[in-house]
Residue frames as qw, qx, qy, qz and C-alpha x, y, z in Angstrom:
[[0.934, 0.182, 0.303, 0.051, -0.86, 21.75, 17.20],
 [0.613, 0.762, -0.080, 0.193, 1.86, 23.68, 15.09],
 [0.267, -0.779, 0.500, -0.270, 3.96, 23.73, 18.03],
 [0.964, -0.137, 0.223, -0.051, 4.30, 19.64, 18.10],
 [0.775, -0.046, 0.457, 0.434, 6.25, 19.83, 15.08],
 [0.037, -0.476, 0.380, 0.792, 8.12, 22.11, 12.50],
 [0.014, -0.064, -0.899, -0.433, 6.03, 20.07, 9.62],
 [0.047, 0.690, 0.710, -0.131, 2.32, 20.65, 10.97],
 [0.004, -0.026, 0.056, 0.998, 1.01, 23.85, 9.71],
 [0.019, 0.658, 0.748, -0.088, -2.52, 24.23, 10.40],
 [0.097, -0.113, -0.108, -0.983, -4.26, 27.54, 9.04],
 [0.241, 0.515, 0.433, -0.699, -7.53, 29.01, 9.82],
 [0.438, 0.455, 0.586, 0.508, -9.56, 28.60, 6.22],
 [0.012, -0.725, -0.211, -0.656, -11.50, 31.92, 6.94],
 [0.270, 0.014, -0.693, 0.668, -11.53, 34.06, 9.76],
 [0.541, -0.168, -0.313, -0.762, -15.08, 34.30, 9.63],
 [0.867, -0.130, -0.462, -0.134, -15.57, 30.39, 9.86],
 [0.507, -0.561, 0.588, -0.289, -12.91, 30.25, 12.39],
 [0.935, 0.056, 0.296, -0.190, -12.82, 26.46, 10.79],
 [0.058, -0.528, 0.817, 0.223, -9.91, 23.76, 9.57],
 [0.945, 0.106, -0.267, -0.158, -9.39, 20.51, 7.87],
 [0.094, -0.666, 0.735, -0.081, -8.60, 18.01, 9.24],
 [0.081, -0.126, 0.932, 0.329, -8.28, 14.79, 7.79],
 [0.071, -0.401, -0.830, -0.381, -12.36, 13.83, 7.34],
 [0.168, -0.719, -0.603, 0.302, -13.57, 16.54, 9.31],
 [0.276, 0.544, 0.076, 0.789, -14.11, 20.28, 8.85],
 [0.427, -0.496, -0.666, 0.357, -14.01, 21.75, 12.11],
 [0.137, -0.537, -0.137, -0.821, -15.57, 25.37, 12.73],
 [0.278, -0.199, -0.561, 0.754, -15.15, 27.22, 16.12],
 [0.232, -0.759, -0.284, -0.538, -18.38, 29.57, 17.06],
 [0.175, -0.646, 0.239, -0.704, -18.81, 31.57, 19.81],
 [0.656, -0.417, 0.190, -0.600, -20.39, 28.74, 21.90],
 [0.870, -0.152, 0.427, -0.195, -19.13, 25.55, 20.43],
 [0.094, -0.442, 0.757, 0.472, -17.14, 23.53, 17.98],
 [0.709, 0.350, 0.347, -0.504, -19.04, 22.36, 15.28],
 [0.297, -0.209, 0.825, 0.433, -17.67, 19.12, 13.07],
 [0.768, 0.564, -0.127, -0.276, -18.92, 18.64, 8.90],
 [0.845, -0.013, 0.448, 0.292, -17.76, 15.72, 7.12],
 [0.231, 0.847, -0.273, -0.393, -14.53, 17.07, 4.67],
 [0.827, 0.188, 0.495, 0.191, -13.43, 15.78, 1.08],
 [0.535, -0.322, 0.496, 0.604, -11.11, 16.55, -0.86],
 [0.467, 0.602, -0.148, -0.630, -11.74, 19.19, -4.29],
 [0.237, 0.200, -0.904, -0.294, -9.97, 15.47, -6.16],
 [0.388, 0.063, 0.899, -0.191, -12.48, 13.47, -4.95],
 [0.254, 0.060, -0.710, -0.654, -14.05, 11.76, -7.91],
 [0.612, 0.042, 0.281, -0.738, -17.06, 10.01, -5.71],
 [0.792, 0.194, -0.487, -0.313, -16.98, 6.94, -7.61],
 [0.520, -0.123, 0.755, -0.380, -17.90, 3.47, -5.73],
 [0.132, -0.194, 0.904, 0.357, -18.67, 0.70, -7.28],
 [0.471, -0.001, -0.322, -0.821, -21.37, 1.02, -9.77],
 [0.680, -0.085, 0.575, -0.447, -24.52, -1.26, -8.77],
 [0.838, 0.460, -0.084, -0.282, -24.40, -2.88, -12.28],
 [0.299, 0.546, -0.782, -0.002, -21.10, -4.36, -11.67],
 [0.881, -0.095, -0.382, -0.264, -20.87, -7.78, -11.02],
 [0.033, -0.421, 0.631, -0.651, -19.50, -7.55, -7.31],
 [0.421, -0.429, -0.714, 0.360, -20.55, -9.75, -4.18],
 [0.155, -0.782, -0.395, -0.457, -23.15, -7.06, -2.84],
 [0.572, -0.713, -0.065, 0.400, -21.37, -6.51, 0.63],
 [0.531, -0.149, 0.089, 0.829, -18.36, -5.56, -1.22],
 [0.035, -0.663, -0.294, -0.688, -21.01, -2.41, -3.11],
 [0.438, -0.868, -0.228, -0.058, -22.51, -1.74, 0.59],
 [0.724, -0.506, -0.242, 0.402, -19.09, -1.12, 2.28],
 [0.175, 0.372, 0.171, 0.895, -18.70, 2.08, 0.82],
 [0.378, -0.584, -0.143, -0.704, -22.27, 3.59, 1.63],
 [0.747, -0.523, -0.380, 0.153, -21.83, 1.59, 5.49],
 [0.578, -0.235, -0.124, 0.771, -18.39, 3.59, 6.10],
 [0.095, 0.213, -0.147, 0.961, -19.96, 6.66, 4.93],
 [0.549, -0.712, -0.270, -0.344, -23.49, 6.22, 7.21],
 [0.741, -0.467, -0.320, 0.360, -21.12, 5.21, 10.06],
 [0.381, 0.148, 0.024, 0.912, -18.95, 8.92, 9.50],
 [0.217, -0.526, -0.408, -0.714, -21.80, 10.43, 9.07],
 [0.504, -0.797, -0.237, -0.234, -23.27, 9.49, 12.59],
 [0.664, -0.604, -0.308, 0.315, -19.98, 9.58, 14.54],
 [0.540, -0.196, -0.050, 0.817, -18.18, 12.44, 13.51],
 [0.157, -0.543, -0.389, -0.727, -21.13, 15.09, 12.49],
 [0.212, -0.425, -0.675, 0.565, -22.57, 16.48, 15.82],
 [0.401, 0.311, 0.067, -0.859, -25.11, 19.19, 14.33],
 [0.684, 0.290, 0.660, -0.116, -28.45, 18.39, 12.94],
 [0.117, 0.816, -0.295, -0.483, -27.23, 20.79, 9.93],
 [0.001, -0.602, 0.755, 0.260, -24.33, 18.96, 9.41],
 [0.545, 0.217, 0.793, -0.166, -26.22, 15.41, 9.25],
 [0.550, 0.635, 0.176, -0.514, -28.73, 16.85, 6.91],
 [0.420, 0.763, -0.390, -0.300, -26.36, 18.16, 4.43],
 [0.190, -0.459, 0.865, 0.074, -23.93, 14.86, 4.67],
 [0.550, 0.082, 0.825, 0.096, -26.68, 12.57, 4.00],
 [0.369, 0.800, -0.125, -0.457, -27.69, 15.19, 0.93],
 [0.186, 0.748, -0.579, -0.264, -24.28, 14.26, -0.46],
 [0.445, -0.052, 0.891, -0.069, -24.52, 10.31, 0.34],
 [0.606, 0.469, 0.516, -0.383, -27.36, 10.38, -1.78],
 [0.574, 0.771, -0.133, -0.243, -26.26, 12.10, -4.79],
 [0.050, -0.356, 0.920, 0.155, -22.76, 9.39, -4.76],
 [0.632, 0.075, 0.727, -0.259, -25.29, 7.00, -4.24],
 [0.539, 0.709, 0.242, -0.385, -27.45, 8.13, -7.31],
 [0.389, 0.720, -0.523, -0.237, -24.33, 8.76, -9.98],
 [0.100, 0.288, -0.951, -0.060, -23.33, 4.99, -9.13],
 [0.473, -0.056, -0.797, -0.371, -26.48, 3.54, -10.20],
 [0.331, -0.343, -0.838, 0.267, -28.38, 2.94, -6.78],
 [0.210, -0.692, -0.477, -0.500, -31.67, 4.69, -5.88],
 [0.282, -0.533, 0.362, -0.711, -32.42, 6.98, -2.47],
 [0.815, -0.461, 0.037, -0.350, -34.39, 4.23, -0.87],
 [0.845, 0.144, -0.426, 0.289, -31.11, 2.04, -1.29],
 [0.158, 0.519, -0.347, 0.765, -29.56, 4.98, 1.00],
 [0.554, -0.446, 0.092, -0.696, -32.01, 5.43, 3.08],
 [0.922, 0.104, -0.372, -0.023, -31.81, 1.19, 3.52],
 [0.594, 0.220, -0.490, 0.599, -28.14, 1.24, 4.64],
 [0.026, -0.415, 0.505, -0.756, -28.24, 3.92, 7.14],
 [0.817, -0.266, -0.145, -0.490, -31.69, 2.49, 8.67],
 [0.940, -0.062, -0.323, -0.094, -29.51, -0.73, 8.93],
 [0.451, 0.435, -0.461, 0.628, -26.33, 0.71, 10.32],
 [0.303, -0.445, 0.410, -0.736, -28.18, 2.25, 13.57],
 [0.868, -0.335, 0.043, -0.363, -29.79, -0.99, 14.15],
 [0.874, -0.040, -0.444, 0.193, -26.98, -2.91, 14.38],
 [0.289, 0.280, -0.523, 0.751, -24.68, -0.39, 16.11],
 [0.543, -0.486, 0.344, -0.592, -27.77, -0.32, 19.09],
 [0.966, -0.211, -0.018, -0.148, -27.72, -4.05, 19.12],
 [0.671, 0.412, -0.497, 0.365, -24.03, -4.40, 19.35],
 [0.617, -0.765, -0.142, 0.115, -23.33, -5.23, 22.85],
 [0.194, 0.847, -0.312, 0.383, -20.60, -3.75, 24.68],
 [0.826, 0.039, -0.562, 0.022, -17.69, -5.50, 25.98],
 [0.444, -0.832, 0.026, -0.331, -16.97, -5.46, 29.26],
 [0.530, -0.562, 0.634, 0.033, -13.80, -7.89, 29.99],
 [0.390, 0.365, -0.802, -0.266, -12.01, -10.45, 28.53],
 [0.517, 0.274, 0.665, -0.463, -15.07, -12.88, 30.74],
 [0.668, 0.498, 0.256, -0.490, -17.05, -12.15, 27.77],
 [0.374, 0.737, -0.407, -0.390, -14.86, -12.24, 25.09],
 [0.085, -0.488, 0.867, 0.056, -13.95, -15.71, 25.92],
 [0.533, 0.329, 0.661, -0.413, -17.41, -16.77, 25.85],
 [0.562, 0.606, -0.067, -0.558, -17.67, -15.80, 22.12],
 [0.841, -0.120, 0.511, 0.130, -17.07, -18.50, 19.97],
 [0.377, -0.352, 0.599, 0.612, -13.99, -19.14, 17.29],
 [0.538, 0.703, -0.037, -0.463, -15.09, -17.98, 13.85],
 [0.453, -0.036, 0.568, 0.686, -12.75, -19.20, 10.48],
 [0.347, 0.606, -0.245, -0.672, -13.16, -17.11, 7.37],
 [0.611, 0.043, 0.645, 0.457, -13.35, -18.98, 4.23],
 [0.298, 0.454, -0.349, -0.764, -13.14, -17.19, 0.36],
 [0.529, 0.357, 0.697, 0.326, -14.97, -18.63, -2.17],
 [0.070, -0.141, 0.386, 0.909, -14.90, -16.34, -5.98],
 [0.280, 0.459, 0.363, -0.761, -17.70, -14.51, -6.81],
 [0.120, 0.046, 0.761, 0.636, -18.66, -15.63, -10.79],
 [0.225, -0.315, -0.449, -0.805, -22.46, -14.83, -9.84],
 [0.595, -0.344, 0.170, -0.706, -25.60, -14.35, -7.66],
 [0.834, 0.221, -0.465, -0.200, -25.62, -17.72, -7.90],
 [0.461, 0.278, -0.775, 0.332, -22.84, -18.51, -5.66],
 [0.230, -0.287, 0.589, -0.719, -24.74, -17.67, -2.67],
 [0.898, -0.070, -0.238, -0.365, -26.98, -20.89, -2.99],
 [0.699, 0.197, -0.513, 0.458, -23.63, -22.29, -1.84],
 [0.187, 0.337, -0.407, 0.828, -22.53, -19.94, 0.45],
 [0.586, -0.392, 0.042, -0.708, -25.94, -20.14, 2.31],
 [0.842, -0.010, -0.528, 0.114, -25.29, -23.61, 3.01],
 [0.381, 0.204, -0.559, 0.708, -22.61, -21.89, 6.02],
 [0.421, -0.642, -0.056, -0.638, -25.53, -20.20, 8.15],
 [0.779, -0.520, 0.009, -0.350, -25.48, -21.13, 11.46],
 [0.894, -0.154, -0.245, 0.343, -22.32, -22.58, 11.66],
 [0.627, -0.632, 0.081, 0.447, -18.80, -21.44, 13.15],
 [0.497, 0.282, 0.496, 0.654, -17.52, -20.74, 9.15],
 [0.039, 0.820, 0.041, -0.569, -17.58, -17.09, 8.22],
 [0.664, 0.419, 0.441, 0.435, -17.77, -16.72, 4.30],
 [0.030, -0.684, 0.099, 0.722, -15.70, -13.79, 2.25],
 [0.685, 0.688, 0.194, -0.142, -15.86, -12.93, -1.73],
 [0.395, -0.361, 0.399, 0.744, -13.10, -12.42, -4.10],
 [0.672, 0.636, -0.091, -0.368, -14.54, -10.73, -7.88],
 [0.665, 0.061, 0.550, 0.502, -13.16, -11.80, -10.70],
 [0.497, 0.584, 0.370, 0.524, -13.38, -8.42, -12.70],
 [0.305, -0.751, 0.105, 0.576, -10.99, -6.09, -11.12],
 [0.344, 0.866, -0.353, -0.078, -9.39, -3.40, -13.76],
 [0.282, -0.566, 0.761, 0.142, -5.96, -5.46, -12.55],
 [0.605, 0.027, 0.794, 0.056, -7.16, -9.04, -13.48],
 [0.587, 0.704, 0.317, -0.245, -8.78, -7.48, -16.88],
 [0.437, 0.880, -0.183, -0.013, -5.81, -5.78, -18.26],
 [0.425, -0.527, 0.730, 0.096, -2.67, -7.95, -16.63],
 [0.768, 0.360, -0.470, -0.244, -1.43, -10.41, -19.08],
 [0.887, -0.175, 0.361, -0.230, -1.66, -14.21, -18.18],
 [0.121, -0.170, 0.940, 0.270, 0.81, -17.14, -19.11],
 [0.828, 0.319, 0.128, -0.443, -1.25, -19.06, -21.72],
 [0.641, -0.014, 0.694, 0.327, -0.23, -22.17, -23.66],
 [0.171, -0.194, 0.554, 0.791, 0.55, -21.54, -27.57],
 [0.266, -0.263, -0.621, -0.689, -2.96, -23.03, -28.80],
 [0.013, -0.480, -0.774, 0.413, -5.25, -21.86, -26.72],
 [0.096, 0.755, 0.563, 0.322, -8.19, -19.87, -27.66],
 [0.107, -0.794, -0.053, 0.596, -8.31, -15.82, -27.68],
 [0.319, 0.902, -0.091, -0.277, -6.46, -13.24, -29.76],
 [0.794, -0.160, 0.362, 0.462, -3.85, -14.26, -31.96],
 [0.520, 0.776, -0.130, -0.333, -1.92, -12.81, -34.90],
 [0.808, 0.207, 0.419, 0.358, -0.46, -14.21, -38.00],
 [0.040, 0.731, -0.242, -0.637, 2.26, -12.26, -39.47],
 [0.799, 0.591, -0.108, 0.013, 3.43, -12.14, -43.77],
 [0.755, -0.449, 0.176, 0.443, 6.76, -13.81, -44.14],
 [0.533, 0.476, 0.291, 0.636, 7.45, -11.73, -46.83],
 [0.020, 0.736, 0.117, 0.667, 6.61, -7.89, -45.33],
 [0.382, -0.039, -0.822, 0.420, 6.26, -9.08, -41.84],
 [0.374, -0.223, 0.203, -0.877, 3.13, -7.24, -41.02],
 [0.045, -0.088, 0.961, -0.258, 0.65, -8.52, -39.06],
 [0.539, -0.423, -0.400, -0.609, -3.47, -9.96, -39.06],
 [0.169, -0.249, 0.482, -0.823, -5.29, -9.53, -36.04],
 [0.538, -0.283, -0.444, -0.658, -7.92, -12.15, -35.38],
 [0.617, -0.300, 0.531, -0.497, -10.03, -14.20, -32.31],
 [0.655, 0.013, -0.677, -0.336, -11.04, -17.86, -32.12],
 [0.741, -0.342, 0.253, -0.520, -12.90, -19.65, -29.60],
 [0.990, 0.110, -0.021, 0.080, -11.08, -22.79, -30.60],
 [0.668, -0.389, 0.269, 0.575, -7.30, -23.67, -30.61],
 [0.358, 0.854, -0.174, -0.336, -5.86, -20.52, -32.98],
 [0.239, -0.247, 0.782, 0.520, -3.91, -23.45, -34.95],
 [0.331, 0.526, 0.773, -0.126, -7.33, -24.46, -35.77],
 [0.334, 0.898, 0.196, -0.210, -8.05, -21.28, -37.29],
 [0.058, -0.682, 0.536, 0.494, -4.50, -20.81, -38.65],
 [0.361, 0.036, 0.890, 0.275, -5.31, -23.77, -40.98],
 [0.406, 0.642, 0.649, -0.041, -8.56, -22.32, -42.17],
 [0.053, -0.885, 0.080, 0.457, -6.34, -19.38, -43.26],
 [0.134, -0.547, 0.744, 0.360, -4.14, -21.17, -44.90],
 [0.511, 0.573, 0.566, -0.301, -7.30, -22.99, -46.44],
 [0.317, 0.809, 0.393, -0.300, -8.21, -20.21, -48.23],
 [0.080, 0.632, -0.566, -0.523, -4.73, -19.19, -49.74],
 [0.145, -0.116, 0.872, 0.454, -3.81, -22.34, -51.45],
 [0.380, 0.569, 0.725, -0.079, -8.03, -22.58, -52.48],
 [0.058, 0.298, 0.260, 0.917, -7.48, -19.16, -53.96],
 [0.240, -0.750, -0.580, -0.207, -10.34, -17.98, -51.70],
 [0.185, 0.432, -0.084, 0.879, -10.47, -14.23, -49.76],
 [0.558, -0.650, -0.469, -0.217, -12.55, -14.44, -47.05],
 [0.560, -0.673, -0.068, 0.478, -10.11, -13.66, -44.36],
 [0.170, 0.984, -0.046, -0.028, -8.46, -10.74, -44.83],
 [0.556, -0.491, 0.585, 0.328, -4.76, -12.56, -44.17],
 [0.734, 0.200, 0.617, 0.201, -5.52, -14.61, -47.16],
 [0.435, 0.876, 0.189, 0.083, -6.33, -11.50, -49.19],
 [0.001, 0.960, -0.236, -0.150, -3.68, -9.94, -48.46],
 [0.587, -0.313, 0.670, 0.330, -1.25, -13.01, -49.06],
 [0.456, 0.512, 0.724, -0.077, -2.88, -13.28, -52.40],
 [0.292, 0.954, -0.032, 0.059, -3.43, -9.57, -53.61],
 [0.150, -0.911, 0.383, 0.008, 0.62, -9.07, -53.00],
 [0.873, 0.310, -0.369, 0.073, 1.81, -12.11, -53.92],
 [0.208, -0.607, 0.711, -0.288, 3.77, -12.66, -50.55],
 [0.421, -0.042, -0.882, 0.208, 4.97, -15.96, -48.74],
 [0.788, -0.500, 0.073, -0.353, 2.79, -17.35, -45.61],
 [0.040, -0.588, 0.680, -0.436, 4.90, -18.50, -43.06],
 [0.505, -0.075, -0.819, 0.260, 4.88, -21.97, -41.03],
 [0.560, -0.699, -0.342, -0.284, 2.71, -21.65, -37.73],
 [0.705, -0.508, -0.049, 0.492, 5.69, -21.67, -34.96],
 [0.321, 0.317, 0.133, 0.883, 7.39, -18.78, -37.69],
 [0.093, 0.202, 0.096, 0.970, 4.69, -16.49, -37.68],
 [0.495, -0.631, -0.397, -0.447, 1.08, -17.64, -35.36],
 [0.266, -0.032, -0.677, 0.686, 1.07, -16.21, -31.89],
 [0.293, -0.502, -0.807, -0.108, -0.75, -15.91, -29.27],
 [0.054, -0.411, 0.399, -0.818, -1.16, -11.94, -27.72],
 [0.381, -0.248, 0.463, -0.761, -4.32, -12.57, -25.26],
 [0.090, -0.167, -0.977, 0.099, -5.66, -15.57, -23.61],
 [0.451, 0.146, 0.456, -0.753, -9.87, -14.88, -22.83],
 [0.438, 0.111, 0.861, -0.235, -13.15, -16.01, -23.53],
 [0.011, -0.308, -0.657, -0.688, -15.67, -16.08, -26.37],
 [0.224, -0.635, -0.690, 0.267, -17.59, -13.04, -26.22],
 [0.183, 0.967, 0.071, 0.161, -18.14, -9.36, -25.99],
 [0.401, -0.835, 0.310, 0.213, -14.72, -9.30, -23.68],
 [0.465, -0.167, 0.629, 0.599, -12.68, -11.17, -26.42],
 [0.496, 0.665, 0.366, 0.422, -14.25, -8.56, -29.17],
 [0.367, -0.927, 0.020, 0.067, -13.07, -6.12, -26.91],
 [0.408, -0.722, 0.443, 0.339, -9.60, -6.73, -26.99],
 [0.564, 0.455, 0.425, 0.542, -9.32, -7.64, -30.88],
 [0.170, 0.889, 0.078, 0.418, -10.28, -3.76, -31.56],
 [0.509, -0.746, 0.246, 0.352, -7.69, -3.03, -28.58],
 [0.685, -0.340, 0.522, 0.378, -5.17, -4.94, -30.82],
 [0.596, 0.476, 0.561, 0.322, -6.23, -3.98, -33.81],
 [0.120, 0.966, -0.058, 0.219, -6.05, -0.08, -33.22],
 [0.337, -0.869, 0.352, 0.088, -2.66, -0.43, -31.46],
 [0.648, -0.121, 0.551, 0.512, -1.07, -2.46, -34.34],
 [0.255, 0.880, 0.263, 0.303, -2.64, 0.26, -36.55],
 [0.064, 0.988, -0.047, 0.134, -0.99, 3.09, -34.94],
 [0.663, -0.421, 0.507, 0.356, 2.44, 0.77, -34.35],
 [0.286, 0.685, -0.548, -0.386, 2.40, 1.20, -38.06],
 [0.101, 0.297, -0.913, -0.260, 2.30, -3.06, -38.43],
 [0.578, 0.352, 0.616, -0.404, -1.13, -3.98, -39.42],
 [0.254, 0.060, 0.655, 0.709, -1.83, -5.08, -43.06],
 [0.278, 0.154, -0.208, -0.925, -3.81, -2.57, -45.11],
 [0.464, -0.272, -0.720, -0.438, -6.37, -5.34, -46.08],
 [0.285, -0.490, -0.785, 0.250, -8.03, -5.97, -42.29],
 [0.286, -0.751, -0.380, -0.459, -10.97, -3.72, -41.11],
 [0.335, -0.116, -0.504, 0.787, -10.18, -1.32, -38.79],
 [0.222, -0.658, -0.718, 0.056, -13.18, -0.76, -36.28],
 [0.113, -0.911, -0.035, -0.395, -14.02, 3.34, -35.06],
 [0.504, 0.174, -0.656, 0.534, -11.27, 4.32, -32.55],
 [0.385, -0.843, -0.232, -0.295, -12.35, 4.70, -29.32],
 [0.002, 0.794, -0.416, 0.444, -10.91, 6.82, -26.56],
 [0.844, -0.489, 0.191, -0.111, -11.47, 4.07, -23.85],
 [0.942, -0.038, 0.182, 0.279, -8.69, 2.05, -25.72],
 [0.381, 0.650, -0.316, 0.577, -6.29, 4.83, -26.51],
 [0.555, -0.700, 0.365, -0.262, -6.30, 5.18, -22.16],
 [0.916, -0.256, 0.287, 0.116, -5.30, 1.20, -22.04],
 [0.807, 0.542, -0.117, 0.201, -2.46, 1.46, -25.35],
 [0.147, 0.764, -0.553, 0.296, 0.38, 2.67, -23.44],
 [0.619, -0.250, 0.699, -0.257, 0.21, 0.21, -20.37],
 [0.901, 0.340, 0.255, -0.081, -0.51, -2.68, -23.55],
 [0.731, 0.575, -0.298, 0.216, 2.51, -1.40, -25.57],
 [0.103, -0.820, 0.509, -0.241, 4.76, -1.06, -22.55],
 [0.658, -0.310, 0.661, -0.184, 4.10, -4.37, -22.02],
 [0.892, 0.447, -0.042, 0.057, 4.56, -6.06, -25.41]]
């Protein structure tokens, strides 16, 4: 093989084993035979989508299907089997999904791959009838009361999530008063308050502005307009909107995002409560400030 091309270098790991990688396979020469194990990379992190995530369940199996199918066609000892499904098990296990789930998949993989006929011309193949795909988003178990509705017909149904890392942390056109994070800066110092609102954030910029002219401290803007004797600013001056989302744990989530990364930007007023920092949201601040 090293003869094909100046660029291939294949080595012998040991001369013991007598045995390479090569791409998923670790092959190992003996005296009598050639004997393939399934090979992975020292980087490989093993993570598959956890069983608690809120995925369309095919899209969790098609991990542990691609490694039962590896498993039976490119292992050829019973050795090597063993020890491969060994390791299935214990991915399985660190992403949340018991042995019998394992044990499930592979069970189901050999029965279909004996019941899969085998084609024999393009006779048959014309005989099979025209499929279409449609997508409908995944938002819960739920959808498949719908999606069951397709059985038996000619319609072939696929998933999309809706809580990829991308779609979580990408920032979204939003209109000015829509609900989420906003902040209201001082026109006098020009720092800034960090707050949420499930309602239009003019709405809540009024109850801010409420509380100054009432002389009242409840919001920490107010206090700080108040204790410092600064100006408040005009809503189009100084309320904006940083993240459209919903009311909930995912829009308290990205207040403390915003709140520790206008903390360590150095423009957060001293009066608002800053929550414990956590490490998860020191990973996301660079990719957040690169994009402010």
């Amino acid at each position: 093989m090293n003869s094909i091309n100046t660029n291939l270098e294949f080595k012998i790991v040991t001369e013991l084993d007598q045995s390479i990688n090569y791409l998923d396979m670790t092959i190992t020469r003996t005296s009598k035979d050639i004997n393939i194990d399934i090979y992975r990379k020292p980087t490989n992190s093993n993570i598959t989508i956890h069983q608690n995530s809120n995925h369309p369940q095919d899209h969790k199996d098609a991990a542990y299907r691609y490694y039962a199918n590896r498993m039976k066609e490119l292992t050829n000892t019973k050795q090597a089997i063993s020890l491969e499904r060994i390791r299935i098990t214990e991915i399985a296990r660190q992403n949340g999904y018991p042995e019998q789930y394992i044990n499930n998949i592979i069970q189901k993989q050999a029965a279909r791959n004996s019941l899969n006929p085998v084609n024999t011309g393009d006779t048959q193949a014309e005989q099979i009838p025209k499929t279409k795909w449609v997508t409908f988003t995944y938002y819960s178990p739920l959808i498949r009361k719908i999606t069951n509705l397709f059985r038996g017909t000619q319609l072939r149904v696929a998933f999309r999530p809706t809580n990829t890392i991308i779609q979580l942390l990408s920032s979204k056109k939003h209109n000015e008063n829509s609900s989420g994070i906003y902040e209201i800066a001082c026109n006098t110092c020009k720092l800034k308050y960090v707050g949420q609102s499930g309602r239009d954030i003019t709405t809540r910029y009024k109850e801010h502005i409420r509380y100054i002219r009432t002389n009242n401290s409840t919001s920490a803007y107010a206090t700080h307009i108040l204790d410092q004797r600064h100006e408040y600013g005009t809503a189009k001056d100084t309320l904006k909107l940083i993240q459209q989302c919903r009311k909930g744990q995912q829009m308290n989530s990205w207040e403390n995002l915003y709140i520790q990364m206008y903390q360590q930007q150095g423009i957060l007023i001293n009066e608002q409560q800053v929550y414990e920092h956590s490490s998860l949201y020191a990973l996301a601040l660079p990719r957040r400030q690169t994009n402010q």
